[in-house]
C-alpha positions, -999 to +999 in steps of 0.1 A: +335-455-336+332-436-367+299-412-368+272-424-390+245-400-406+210-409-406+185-414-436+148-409-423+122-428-442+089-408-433+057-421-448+035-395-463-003-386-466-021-411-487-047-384-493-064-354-474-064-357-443-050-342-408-014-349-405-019-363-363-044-387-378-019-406-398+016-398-384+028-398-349+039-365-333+074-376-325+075-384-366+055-349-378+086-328-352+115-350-368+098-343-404+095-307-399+131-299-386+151-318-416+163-293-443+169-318-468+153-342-483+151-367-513+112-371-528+099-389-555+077-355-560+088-323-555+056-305-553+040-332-532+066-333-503+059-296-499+030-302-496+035-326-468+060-304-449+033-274-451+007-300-437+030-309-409+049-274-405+087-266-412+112-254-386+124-230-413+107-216-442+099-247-471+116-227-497+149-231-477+146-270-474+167-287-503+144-310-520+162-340-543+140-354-570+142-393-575+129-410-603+135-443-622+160-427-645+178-410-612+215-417-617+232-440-587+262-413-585+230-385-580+221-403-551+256-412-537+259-378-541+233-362-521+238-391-491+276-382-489+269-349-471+253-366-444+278-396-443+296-379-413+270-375-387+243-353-406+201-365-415+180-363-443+150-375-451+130-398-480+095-397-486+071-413-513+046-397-534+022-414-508+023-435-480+055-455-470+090-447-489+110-473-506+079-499-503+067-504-542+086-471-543+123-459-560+134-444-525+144-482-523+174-475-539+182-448-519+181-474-486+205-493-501+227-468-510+228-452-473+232-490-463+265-493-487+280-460-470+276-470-439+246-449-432+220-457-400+183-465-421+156-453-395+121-464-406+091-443-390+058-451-390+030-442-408+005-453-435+010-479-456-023-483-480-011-522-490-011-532-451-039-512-439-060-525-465-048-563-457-060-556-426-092-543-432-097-570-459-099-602-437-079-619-464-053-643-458-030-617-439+001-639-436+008-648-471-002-624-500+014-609-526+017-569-539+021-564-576+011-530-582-003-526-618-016-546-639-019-543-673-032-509-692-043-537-723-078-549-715-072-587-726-035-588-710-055-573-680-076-607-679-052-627-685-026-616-659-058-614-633-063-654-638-029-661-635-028-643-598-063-660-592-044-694-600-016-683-577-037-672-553-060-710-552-024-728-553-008-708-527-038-698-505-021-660-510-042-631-509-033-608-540-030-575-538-028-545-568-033-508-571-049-487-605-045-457-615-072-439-603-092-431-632-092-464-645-106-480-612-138-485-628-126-504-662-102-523-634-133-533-615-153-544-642-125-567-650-122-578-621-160-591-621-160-606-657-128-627-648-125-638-613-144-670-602-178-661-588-167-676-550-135-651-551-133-633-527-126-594-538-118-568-514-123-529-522-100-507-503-109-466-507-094-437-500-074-447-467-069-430-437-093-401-453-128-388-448-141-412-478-124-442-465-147-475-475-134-507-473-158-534-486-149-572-488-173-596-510-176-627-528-176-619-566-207-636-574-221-609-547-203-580-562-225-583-591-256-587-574-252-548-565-243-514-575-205-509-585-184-487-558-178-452-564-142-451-573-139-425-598-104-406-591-100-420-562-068-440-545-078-476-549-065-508-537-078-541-551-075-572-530-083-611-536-082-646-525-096-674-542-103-708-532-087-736-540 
C-alpha cells in the first residue's frame, strides 16, 4: 500500500493561557517536533510553538501563510512534499483549524492527494461556549460576523431570532473584539425580551465568564465587560 503523509490539524490558544490547560500532552509533543507548518498567522503560530516548545529552534520551522487569496496550486504545493510519507501541520489564528477557518481548504486538498487528515483536540470557543450556554446544544447554528452596518446588524439579528423560534436552533456569532460592546447593545435593542442571550468571554483563560440570561434580564443590569476581549454571542428564542 502506497505511503500516505499526514496533515495535523492542531487547535491553538484561544488566548493567554498555559498550553497543558487547553491542549493534551500527547498534542503539545506532536506540535513541537513538526518543522513545517501552514498558519493562517505567521507571527501567531510562533507564538504557539514558543508556548508549547520546539524540538528545534522556531526560526528553522518552515511556516506557510494561508489566507483567503492563498492560491490552490500554493497549497498543492506545500502538501506535495509530505504526499510520500512525511507530516505537517495546520493551525488557526485561534482555536480549532479549518472550523470557520481557511485551513478548510487545505483538508480538502490533503484529502484529494490522498493524504491521512488527523484531527487533535483542543479548544474550540463555538462548542465550549454551547456548552457552557445551556442552549439548545443539538441544533444551532454558527455564522460568524454579522454585519459592521448598525441597521443591517438589526436586521440580520431578527432574521436569526426568526430562525432560531422556527427551528428551536440556538444561534451562535463572534465580533470583533472592540466592537463587542456596540454588538451587545444591539443585541438588547432587537432581540425579544424572553430571548434567551448567552455571553461567552475569554475561554479557557483567567477572565473566562460565561453568563446566560433572558434579554428582558440583561437590561435590568450592568452591561459585561467586553472591551478587547474574545467574545462569543449565543441565543435561542422561543417560539
Amino acid at each position: 500500500m502506497k505511503p500516505s503523509g499526514i496533515l495535523h490539524l492542531v487547535p491553538v490558544s484561544l488566548g493567554d493561557a498555559p498550553p497543558e490547560r487547553w491542549l493534551p500532552a500527547e498534542a503539545r509533543a506532536l506540535a513541537g517536533r513538526l518543522d513545517t507548518y501552514i498558519a493562517e498567522n505567521a507571527k501567531t503560530a510562533r507564538a504557539f510553538l514558543k508556548a508549547i516548545g520546539t524540538v528545534r529552534p522556531i526560526q528553522e520551522i518552515t511556516i506557510h501563510t494561508l489566507d483567503a487569496r492563498t492560491d490552490d496550486r500554493d497549497i498543492a504545493a506545500w502538501l506535495k512534499p509530505i504526499a510520500a510519507g512525511g507530516e505537517i501541520g495546520l493551525v488557526s489564528e485561534a482555536g480549532c483549524p479549518a472550523v470557520a477557518d481557511p485551513g478548510a481548504r487545505v483538508a480538502r486538498a490533503a484529502h484529494a492527494m490522498g493524504i491521512r487528515v488527523q484531527p487533535w483536540v483542543g479548544p474550540s470557543s463555538i462548542l465550549l461556549g454551547l456548552m457552557a450556554s445551556g442552549l439548545d446544544g443539538q441544533r444551532f447554528a454558527f455564522h460568524g460576523y454579522a454585519p459592521v452596518d448598525a441597521g443591517e446588524r438589526a436586521r440580520q439579528l431578527r432574521e436569526w431570532e426568526q430562525a432560531s423560534a422556527r427551528h428551536n436552533q440556538t444561534q451562535i456569532l463572534i465580533e470583533t473584539p472592540y466592537r463587542n460592546g456596540a454588538m451587545f447593545a444591539t443585541m438588547l435593542a432587537t432581540l425579544r425580551p424572553a430571548t434567551l442571550l448567552c455571553v461567552a468571554r475569554a475561554l479557557t483563560t483567567e477572565r473566562e465568564w460565561v453568563r446566560t440570561h433572558s434579554v428582558a434580564d440583561w437590561k435590568r443590569q450592568p452591561p459585561p465587560d467586553l472591551d478587547k476581549q474574545p467574545t462569543l454571542f449565543l441565543f435561542l428564542a422561543k417560539a
